[in-house]
C-alpha positions as CSV (number, residue, x, y, z in Angstrom):
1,X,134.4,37.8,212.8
2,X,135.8,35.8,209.8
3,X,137.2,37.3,206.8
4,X,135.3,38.1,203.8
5,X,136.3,36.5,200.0
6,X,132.9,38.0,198.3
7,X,135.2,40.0,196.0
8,X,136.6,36.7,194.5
9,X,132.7,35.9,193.8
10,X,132.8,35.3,190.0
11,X,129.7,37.2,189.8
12,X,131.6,40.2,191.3
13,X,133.9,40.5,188.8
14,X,133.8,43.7,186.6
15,X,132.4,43.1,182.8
16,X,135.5,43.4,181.6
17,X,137.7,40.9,183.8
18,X,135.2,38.4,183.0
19,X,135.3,39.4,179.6
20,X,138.9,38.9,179.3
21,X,138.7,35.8,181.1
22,X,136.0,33.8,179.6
23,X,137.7,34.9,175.8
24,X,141.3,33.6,176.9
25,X,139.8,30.3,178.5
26,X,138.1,29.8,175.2
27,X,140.8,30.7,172.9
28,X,143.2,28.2,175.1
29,X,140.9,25.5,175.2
30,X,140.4,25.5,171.7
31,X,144.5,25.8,170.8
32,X,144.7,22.9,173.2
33,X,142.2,20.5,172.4
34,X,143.4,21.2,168.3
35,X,146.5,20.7,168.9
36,X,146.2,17.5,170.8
37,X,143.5,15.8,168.2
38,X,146.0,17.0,165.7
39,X,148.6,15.1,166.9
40,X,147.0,12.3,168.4
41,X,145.5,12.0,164.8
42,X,148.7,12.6,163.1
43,X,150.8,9.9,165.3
44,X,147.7,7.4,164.9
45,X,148.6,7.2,161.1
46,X,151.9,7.9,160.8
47,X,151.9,4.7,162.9
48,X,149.9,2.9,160.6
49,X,151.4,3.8,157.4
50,X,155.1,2.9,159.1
51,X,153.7,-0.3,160.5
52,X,152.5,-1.0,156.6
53,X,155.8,0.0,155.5
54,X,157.8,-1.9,157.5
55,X,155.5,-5.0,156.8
56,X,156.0,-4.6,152.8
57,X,159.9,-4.2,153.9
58,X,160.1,-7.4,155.5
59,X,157.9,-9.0,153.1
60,X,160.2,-7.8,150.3
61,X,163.2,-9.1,152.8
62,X,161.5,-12.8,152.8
63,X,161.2,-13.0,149.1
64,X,165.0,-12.0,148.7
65,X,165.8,-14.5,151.4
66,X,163.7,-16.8,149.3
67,X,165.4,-16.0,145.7
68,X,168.7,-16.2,147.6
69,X,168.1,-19.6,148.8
70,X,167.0,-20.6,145.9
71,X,169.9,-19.4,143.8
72,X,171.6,-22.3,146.6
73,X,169.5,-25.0,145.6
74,X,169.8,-24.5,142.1
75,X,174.1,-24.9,142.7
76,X,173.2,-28.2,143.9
77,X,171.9,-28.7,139.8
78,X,175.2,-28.5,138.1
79,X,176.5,-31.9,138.0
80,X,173.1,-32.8,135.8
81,X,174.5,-30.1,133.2
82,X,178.1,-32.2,132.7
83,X,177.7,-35.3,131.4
84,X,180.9,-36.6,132.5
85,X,180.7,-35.6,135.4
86,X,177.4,-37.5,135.7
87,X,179.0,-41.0,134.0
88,X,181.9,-40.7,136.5
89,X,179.5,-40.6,139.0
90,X,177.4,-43.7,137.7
91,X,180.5,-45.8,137.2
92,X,181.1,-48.2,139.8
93,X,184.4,-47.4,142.2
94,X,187.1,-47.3,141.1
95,X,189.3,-51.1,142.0
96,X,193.3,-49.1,141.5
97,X,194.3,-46.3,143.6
98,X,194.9,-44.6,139.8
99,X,191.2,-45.1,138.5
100,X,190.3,-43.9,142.0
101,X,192.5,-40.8,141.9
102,X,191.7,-39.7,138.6
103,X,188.3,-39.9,139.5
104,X,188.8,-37.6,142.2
105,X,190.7,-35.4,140.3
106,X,188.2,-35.4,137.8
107,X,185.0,-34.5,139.9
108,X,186.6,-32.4,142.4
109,X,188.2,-30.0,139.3
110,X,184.4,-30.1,138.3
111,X,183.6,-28.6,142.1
112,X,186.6,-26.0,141.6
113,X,184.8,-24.7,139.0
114,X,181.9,-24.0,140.3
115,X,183.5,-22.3,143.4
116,X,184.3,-20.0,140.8
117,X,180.7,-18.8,141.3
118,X,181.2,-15.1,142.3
119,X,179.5,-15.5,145.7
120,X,181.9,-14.9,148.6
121,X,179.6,-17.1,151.0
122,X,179.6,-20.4,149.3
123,X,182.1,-21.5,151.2
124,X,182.3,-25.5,150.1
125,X,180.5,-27.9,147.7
126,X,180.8,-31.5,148.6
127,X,179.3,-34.4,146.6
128,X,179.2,-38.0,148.5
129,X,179.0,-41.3,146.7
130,X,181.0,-43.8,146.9
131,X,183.4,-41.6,148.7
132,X,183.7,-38.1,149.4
133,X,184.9,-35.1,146.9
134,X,184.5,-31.2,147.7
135,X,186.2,-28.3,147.2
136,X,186.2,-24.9,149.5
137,X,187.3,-21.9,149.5
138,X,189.5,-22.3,152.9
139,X,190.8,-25.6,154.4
140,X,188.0,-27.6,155.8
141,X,187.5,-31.3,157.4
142,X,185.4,-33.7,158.1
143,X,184.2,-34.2,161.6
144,X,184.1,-36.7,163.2
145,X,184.6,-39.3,161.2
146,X,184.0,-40.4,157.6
147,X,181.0,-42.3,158.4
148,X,177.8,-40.4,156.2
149,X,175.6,-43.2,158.2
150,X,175.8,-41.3,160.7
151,X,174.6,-38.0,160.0
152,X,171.3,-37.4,160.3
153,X,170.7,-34.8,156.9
154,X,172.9,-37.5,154.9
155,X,169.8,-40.3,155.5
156,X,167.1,-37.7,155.1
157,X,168.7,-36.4,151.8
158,X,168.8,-40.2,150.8
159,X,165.2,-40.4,151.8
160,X,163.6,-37.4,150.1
161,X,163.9,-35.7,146.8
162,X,163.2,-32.7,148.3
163,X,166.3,-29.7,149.0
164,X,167.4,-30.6,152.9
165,X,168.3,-28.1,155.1
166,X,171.1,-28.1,157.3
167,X,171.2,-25.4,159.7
168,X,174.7,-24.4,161.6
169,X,173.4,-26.3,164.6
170,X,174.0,-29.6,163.0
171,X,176.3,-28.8,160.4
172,X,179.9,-31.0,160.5
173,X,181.5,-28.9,157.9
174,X,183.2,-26.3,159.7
175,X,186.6,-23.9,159.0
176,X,189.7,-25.7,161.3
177,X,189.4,-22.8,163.7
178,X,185.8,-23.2,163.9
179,X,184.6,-19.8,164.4
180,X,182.5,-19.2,161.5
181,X,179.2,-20.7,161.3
182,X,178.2,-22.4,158.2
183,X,174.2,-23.8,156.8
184,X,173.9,-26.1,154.6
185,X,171.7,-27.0,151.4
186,X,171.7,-30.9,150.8
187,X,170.1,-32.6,147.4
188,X,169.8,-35.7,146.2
189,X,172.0,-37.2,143.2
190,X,170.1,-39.6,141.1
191,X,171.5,-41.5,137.5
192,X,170.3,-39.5,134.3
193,X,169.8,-42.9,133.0
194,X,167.9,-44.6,135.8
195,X,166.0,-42.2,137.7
196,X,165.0,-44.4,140.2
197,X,169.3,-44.9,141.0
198,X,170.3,-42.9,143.9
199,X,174.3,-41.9,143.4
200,X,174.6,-40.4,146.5
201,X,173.8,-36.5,147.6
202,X,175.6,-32.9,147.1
203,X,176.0,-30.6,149.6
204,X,176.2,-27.0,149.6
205,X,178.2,-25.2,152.9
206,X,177.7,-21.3,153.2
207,X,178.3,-18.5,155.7
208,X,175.3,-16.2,156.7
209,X,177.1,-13.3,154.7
210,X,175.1,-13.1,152.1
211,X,171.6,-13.5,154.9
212,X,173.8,-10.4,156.3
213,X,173.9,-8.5,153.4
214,X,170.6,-8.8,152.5
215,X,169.5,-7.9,156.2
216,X,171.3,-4.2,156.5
217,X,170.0,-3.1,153.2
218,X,166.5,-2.9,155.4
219,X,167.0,-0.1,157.6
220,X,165.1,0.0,161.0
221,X,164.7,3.1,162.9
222,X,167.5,3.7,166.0
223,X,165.9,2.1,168.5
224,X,164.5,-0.8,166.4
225,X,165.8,-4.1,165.2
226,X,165.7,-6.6,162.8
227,X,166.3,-10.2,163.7
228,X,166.0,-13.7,161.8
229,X,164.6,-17.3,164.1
230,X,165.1,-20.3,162.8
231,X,162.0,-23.0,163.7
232,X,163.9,-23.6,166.6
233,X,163.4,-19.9,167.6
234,X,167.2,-19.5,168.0
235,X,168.8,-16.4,166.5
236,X,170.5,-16.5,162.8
237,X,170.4,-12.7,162.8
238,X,169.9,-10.1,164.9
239,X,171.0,-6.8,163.9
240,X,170.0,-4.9,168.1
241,X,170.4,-7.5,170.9
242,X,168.9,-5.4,173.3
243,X,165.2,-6.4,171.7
244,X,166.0,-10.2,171.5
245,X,163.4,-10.9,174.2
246,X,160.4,-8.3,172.1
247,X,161.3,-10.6,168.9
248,X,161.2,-14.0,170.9
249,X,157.8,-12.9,172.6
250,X,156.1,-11.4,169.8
251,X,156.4,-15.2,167.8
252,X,154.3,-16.7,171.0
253,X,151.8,-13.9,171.1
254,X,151.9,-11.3,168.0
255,X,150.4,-8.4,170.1
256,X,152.6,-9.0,172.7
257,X,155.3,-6.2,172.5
258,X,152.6,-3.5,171.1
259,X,152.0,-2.1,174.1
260,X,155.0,-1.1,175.6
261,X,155.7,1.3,173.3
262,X,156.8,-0.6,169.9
263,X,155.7,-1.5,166.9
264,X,156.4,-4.5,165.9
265,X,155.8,-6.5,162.5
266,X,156.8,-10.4,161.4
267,X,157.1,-12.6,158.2
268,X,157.6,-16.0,157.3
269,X,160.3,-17.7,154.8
270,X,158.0,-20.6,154.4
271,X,161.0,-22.4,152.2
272,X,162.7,-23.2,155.6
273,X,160.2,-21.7,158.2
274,X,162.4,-19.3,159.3
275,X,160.8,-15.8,161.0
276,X,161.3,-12.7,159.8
277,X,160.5,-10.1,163.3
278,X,161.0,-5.9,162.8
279,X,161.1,-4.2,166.1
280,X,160.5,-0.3,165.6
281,X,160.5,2.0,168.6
282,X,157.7,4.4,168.6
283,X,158.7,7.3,170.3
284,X,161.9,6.9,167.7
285,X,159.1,7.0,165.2
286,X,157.0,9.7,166.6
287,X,159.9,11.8,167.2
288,X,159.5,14.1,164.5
289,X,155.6,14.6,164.7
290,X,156.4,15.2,168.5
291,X,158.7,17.8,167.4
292,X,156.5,19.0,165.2
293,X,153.3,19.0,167.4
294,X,155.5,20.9,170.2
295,X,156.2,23.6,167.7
296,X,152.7,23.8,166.5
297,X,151.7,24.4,170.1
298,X,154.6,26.8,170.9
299,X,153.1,28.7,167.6
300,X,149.4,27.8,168.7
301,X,150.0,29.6,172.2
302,X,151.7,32.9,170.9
303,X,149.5,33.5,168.6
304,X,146.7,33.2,171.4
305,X,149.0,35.3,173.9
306,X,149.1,38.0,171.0
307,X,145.4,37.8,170.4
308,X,144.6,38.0,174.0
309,X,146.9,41.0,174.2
310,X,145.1,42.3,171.5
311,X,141.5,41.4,172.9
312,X,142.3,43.4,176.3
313,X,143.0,46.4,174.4
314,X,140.0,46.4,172.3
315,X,137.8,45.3,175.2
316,X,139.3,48.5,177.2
317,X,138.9,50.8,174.1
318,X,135.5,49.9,173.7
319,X,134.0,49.4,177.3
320,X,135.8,52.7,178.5
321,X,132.5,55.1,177.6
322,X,130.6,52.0,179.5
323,X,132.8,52.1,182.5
324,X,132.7,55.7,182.6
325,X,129.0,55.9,182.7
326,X,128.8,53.4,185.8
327,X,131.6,55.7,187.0
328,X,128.9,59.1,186.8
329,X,126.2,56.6,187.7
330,X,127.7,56.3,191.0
331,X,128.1,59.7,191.4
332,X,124.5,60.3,190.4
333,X,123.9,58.0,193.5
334,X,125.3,60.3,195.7
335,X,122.7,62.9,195.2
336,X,125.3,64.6,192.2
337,X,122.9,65.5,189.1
338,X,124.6,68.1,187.2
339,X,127.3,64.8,185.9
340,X,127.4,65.1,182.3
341,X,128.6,61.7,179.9
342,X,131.1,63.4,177.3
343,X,131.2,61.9,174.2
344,X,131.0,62.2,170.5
345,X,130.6,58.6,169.3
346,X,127.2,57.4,167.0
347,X,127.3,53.4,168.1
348,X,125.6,51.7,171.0
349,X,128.0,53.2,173.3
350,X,127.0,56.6,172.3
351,X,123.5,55.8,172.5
352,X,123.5,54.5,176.1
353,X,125.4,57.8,177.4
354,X,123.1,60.0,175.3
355,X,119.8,58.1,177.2
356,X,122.0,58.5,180.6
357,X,123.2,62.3,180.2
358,X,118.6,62.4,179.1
359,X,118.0,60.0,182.0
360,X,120.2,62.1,184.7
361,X,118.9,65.5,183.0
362,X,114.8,64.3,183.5
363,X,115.3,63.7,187.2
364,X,117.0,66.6,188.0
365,X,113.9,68.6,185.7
366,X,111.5,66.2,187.6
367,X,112.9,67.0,190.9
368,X,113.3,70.7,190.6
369,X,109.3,70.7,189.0
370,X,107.7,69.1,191.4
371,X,110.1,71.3,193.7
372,X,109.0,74.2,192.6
373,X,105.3,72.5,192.1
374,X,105.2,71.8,195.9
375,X,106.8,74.8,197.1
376,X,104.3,77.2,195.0
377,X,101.1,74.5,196.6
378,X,102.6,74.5,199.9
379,X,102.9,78.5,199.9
380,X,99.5,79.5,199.3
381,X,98.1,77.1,202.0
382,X,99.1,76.9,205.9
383,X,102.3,77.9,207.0
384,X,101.9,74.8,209.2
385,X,101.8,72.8,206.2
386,X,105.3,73.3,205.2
387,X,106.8,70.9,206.9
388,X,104.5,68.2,205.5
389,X,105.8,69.2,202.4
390,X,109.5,69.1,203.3
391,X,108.9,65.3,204.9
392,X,107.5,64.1,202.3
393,X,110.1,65.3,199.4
394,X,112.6,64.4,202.0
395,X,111.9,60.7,201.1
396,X,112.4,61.2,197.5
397,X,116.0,60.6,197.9
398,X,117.9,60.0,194.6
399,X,120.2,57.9,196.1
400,X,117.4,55.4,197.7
401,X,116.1,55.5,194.3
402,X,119.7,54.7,192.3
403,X,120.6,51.6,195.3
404,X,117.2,50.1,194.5
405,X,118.1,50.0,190.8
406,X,121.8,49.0,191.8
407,X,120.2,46.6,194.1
408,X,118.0,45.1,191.6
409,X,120.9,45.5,188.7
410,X,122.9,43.1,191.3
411,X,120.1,40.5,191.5
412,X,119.5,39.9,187.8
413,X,123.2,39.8,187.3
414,X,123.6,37.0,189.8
415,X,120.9,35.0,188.1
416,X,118.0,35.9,191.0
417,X,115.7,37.3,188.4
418,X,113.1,36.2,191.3
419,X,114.2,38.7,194.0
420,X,114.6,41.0,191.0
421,X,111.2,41.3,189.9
422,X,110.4,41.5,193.8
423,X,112.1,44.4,194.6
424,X,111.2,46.0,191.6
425,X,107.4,46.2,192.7
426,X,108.6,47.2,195.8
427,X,109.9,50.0,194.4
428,X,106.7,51.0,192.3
429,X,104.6,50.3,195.5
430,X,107.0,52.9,197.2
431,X,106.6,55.4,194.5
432,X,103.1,55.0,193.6
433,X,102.6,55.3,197.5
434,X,104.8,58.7,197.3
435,X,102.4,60.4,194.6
436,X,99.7,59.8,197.4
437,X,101.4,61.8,199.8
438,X,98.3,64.7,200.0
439,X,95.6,61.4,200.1
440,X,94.8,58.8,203.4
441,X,95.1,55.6,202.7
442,X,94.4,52.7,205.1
443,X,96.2,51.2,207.3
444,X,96.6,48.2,205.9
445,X,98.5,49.9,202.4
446,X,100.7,51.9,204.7
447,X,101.7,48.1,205.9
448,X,102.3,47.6,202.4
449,X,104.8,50.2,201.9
450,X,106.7,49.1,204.9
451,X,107.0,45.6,203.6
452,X,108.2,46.7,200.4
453,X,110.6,49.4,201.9
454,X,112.0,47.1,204.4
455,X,112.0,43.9,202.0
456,X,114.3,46.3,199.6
457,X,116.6,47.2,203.0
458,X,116.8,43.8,204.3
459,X,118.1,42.4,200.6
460,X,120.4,45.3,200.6
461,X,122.1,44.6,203.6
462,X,122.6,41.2,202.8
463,X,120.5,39.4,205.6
464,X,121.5,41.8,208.6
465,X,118.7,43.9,209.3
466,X,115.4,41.8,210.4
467,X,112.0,43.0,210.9
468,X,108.0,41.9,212.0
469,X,105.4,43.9,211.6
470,X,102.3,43.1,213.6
471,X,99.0,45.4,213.3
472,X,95.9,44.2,215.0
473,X,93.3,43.0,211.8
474,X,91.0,45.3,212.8
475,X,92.8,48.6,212.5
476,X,93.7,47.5,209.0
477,X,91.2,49.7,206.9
478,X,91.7,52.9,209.7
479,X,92.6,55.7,207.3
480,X,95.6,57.3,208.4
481,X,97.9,59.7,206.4
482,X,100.2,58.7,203.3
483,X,103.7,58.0,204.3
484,X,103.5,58.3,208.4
485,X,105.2,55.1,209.2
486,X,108.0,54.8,206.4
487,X,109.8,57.8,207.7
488,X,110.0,56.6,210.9
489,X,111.2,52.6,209.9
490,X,113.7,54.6,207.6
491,X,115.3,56.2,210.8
492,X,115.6,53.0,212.6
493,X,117.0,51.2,210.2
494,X,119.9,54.2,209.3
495,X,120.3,54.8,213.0
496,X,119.8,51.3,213.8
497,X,121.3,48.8,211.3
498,X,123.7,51.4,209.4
499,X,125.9,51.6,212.7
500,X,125.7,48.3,214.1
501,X,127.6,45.0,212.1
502,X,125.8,42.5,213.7
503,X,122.1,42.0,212.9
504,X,119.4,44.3,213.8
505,X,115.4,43.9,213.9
506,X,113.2,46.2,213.4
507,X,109.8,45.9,215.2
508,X,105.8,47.4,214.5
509,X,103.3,46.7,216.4
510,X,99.7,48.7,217.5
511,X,97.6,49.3,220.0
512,X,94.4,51.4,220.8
513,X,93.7,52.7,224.5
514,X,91.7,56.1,225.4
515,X,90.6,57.1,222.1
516,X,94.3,56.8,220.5
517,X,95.9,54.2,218.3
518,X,99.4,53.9,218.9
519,X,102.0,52.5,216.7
520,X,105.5,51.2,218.3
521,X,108.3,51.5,216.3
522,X,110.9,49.9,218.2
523,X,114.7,48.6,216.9
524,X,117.7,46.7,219.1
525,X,120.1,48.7,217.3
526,X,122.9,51.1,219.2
527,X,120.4,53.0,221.0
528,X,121.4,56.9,222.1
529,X,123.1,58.2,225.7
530,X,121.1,60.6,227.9
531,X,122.0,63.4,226.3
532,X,121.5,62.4,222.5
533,X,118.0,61.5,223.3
534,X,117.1,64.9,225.7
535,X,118.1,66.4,222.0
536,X,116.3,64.9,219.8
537,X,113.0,65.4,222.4
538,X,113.9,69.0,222.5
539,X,114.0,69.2,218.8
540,X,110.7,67.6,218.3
541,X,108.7,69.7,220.7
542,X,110.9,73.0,218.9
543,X,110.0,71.9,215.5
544,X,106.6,71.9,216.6
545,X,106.6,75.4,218.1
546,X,108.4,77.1,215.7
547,X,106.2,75.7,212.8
548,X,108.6,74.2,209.8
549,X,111.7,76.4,210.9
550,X,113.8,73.2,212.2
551,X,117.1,73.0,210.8
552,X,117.3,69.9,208.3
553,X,120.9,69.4,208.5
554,X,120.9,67.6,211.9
555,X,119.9,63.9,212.9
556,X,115.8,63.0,213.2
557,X,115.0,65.1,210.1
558,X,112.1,62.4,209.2
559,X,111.0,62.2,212.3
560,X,110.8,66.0,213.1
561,X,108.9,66.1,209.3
562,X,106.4,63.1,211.0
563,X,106.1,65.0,214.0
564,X,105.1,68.2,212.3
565,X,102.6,66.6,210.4
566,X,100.6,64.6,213.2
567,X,100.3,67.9,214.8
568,X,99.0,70.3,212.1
569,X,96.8,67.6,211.0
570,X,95.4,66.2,214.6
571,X,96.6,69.1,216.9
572,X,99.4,69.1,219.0
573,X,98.0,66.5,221.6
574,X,99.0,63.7,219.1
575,X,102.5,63.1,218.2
576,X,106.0,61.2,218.6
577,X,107.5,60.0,221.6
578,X,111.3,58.4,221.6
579,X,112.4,56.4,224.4
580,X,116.2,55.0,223.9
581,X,118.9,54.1,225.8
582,X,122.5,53.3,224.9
583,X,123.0,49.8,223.6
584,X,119.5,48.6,223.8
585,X,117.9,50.1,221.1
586,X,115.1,52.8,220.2
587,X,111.6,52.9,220.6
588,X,109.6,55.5,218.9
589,X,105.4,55.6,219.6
590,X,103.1,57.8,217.5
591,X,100.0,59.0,218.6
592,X,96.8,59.9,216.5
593,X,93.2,60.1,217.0
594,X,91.3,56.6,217.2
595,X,87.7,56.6,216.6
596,X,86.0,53.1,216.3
597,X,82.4,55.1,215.1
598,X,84.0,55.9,212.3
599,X,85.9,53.1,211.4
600,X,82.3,51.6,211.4
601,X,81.2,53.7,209.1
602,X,83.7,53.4,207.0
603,X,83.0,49.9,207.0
604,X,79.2,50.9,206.1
C-alpha cells in the first residue's frame, strides 16, 4: 500500500500555519518586488542623469579643445601686428649673404619673441618665404630636405586662406630624437599692401600637452575612458587602452557598445573633425545604488523577519481560546459533555466559547430531557417496550452527530460547498427521521434514511466503504417501523468497514415469500469465526427472552435493540437472523409480517 502525504495537503494545514504562511509570503513578496522596482528605478535614472552629465562634460571638453585651437591659429596672426616684420617679408631676397643674414636675424628674433608665449607646448613657429626662418624651443630640423614643393600642407596652405591642419602623421618637424609627436597649424601669409600677394605661409608645431591637460581635468569613472580620433579614426588620446575597441566601434554604430554593459557618449570638434568618445562602465556607475539597494534589502528583510516574529506571537495569543475550543470540541466528540471553555475575555473569541460552553450545555440538557422524557414514557407502558426505547436513543450518538458536523466543517473548508450542503440534509433527514421513532413510515423513507446515513459514511471514509440498495418498487409505500434498517447498516458498516483497510460494500436488498418480507443486509467485510457468531445468536434469542435485560456493553447492541423490537411489535416469530463467516463477510435478514391486502388498502 503506498504511503500517504494528505497531511502536506495545504487544506490540511491548521488555521494558524496557514495564517503564518500566507502573511510572511505576502510581506516577502512585497519587500521584494519594492525593493527591486526601487532599484531598477533608481539605476534607470541615475543612468540617464550620468549619461547627460558626461555628454555636457565632453561637450564642455570640445569647446575647450576648440578655444584652445583657436588660441593656435590666432599665433599664426602676429606677424600682421609688426610692420617690419611684414616689410621684411615683402622685400624681395636678399642678393648679399649680409642683407640675407640680417634678414634672418631680424624675423627669426621676431619668432623668439613670440616663443616667449607662456605655453609649454608650442614647441616651434616657422615662417616660409623665400627661405625658411623658425625658432623652437629644442633643436629641430628639417626633414627631408628643404624642398616646401614637396609637402603636401605647404601647397594646400598656398591654396586656401583657410587655417591648415597638420596632424603628427604628416608632420616633418620633429625633435632630433624623434620621440615626441608634434601637430601642426599652417596659415597663409599675404602682403598688407597687396592682398591678393601671397609671401609665403607660417607654421605653428605643438605637442599634444596641452590636448593632455585639457583631457584629465575630465574625470571618467574607474573603469571608463576617455579617448580623442582624429578623421582618420587613429588615436590622439586615449586616457584607458583597454576600451580602444568600444571607442572605435561606437563611431561606426553609436549604440554599439550600450549593451554590454557601458555607457557610452561622443562629441565632435567640428574645427578639425576630430571625435570626442567617453566610455563609462556601468556597474562602476551603479556601484553605489547597488550598495545601497543591497542594504535596503538587508534592512527590507529584517524588518519583515521581526514582523513575522512578531505576527506568530500575536497570531498564537489570539487564536489560543480558538484552538482550545476545537481542542474541547474533540473531546465533546468523544461522547465528553461536562467540558467547560474557561475564559474571561468580552471580544469575538469570548463570544464563540460562551455560544460553545451554551452549545455543549443544551445537548447534554437535551439529552438528559428526552432521557428522562423517554424513560418516564417507556415506564408506564410495556415492559417489553424498553428495549425499543434503548435502540432508538442508542442511535443518538453525540459523536455521529459531532463527525457529521466535522465532516461537513471539512468539506466547506476544502471548497466542496456541494457535498457540504449534501450531507447537511442528510443529516436533517437522519434526525427528523429520529423524532419519528414511535411513528411507521414507508418503506420507501426508511430507504431515504439509509441513503443519507450511508452517503454521510461513505464521504467519511474517504471512498472505502461502498453500498447498493435495491428494494423491489412495490414494497416501497409498505409501512414498516421508524429506524429498523439504519441500526442494522450502522453495524455493518462498524463491523464491516471500521476493521477492514481495503474497501467494503454494503448490500440491501428484499424479498417477499410466505406472508413475510425479508430484508438482506449483507457486507464483504471481515466476517466473524464460529464461535463469534454462535454468540451473537445466543445473545439475540437471550435478549428476546429476558425482555430488555441484555447487557449494552458488548458487540450487536443495535441489533439486539432491532431484534427486540420486531418481536414485541410482530411476536416473536419475526426477527433477525446472522449468517457470517470469517473473511467473507456478514449477512443479516430481518423478518416481519407481509400482507399484500393491506398494502392495497393502503394504496385505496
Amino acid at each position: 500500500m503506498k504511503p500517504s502525504f494528505r497531511l502536506w495537503k495545504f487544506s490540511e494545514w491548521s488555521i494558524v500555519s496557514k495564517l503564518i504562511m500566507m502573511t510572511g509570503l505576502l510581506l516577502f513578496l512585497t519587500v521584494f518586488f519594492a525593493s527591486y522596482l526601487s532599484y531598477t528605478r533608481y539605476t534607470r535614472d541615475f543612468q540617464q542623469q550620468s549619461a547627460d552629465k558626461v555628454q555636457q562634460i565632453i561637450d564642455q571638453v570640445s569647446l575647450n579643445m576648440d578655444t584652445y585651437l583657436d588660441d593656435l591659429y590666432r599665433l599664426t596672426l602676429f606677424p600682421y601686428r609688426n610692420a617690419g616684420i611684414m616689410q621684411a617679408l615683402e622685400e624681395p631676397p636678399a642678393k648679399t649673404e649680409l642683407a640675407q643674414l640680417e634678414k634672418r636675424r631680424l624675423i627669426e628674433n621676431f619668432l623668439d619673441e613670440m616663443m616667449i608665449y607662456p605655453r609649454e607646448d608650442i614647441l616651434r613657429v616657422s615662417i616660409v618665404t623665400d627661405a625658411i626662418y623658425s625658432s623652437a624651443r629644442l633643436p629641430t630640423k628639417l626633414v627631408p630636405d628643404e624642398n616646401m614643393e614637396a609637402y603636401d600642407w605647404y601647397k594646400r596652405a598656398l591654396a586656401s586662406q583657410e587655417y591648415i591642419f597638420v596632424s603628427a602623421r604628416d608632420n616633418e618637424f620633429i625633435r632630433s630624437s624623434g620621440n615626441v609627436q608634434v601637430f601642426s597649424v599652417v596659415k597663409q601669409l599675404r602682403s598688407i599692401s597687396n592682398s591678393q600677394h601671397i609671401l609665403g605661409v607660417i607654421k605653428a608645431d605643438a605637442n599634444y600637452k596641452g590636448i593632455e591637460d585639457i583631457m584629465e581635468k575630465a574625470k571618467m569613472s574607474e573603469g571608463g575612458g576617455l579617448f580623442i580620433l582624429d578623421e582618420q579614426r587613429e588615436f590622439i588620446y586615449a586616457s584607458n587602452p583597454l576600451h580602444k575597441n568600444i571607442a572605435l566601434s561606437v563611431l561606426s554604430d553609436r549604440n554599439a557598445a550600450s549593451h554590454k554593459g557601458y555607457i557610452v557618449n561622443s562629441t565632435t570638434i567640428p574645427r578639425m573633425q576630430w571625435h570626442i568618445v567617453a566610455v563609462n562602465s556601468i556597474s562602476d556607475m551603479n556601484r553605489e545604488a547597488i550598495r545601497t539597494r543591497n542594504n535596503a534589502l538587508l534592512l527590507s528583510i529584517s524588518g519583515a523577519l521581526i514582523a513575522l516574529i512578531v505576527l506568530v506571537l500575536l497570531v498564537r495569543h489570539f487564536l489560543k481560546p480558538l484552538l482550545a475550543i476545537v481542542k474541547l470540541m474533540k473531546e465533546v466528540e468523544l461522547g465528553r459533555l461536562d467540558v467547560t471553555f474557561q475564559s474571561s475575555r468580552r471580544d469575538e473569541m469570548g463570544y464563540l466559547g460562551f455560544a460553545f460552553n451554551r452549545l455543549v450545555g443544551r445537548i447534554g440538557e437535551m439529552l438528559r430531557e428526552n432521557t428522562s422524557l423517554v424513560k418516564e414514557v417507556y415506564e408506564s407502558k410495556l415492559l417489553q417496550q424498553e428495549a425499543q426505547i434503548n435502540a432508538l436513543f442508542s442511535q443518538i450518538q453525540p459523536h455521529f452527530i459531532f463527525n457529521t458536523l466535522n465532516l461537513i466543517s471539512l468539506s466547506m473548508q476544502s471548497g466542496k460547498s456541494g457535498q457540504a450542503i449534501q450531507h447537511i440534509n442528510g443529516l436533517s433527514s437522519i434526525l427528523r427521521g429520529m423524532s419519528q421513532w414511535d411513528k411507521e413510515i414507508t418503506l420507501r423513507q426508511e430507504i431515504e434514511l439509509l441513503h443519507a446515513y450511508l452517503g454521510i459514511q461513505s464521504s467519511r471514509y474517504e471512498g472505502r466503504l461502498h453500498y447498493r440498495i435495491d428494494i423491489d418498487p412495490s414494497l416501497t409505500d409498505y409501512p414498516v417501523p421508524a429506524l429498523l434498517l439504519q441500526p442494522v447498516v450502522e453495524n455493518a458498516v462498524v463491523h464491516g468497514c471500521e476493521r477492514k483497510k481495503e474497501p467494503t460494500t454494503i448490500t440491501v436488498v428484499s424479498s417477499t415469500r410466505d406472508g413475510r418480507l425479508l430484508i438482506v443486509v449483507q457486507d464483504d467485510g471481515p466476517g466473524m469465526d464460529g464461535d463469534a457468531l454462535l454468540q451473537l445468536r445466543r445473545k439475540l434469542d437471550d435478549s428476546a427472552e429476558a425482555g430488555g435485560s441484555a447487557d449494552r456493553r458488548h458487540a450487536g447492541i443495535g441489533l439486539i435493540n432491532v431484534n427486540k423490537r420486531i418481536k414485541v411489535k410482530y411476536g416473536d416469530a419475526y426477527g433477525l437472523s446472522v449468517a457470517s463467516a470469517l473473511s467473507e463477510g456478514t449477512t443479516v435478514t430481518l423478518a416481519i409480517p407481509y400482507t399484500a391486502a393491506k398494502e392495497q388498502t393502503r394504496h385505496v
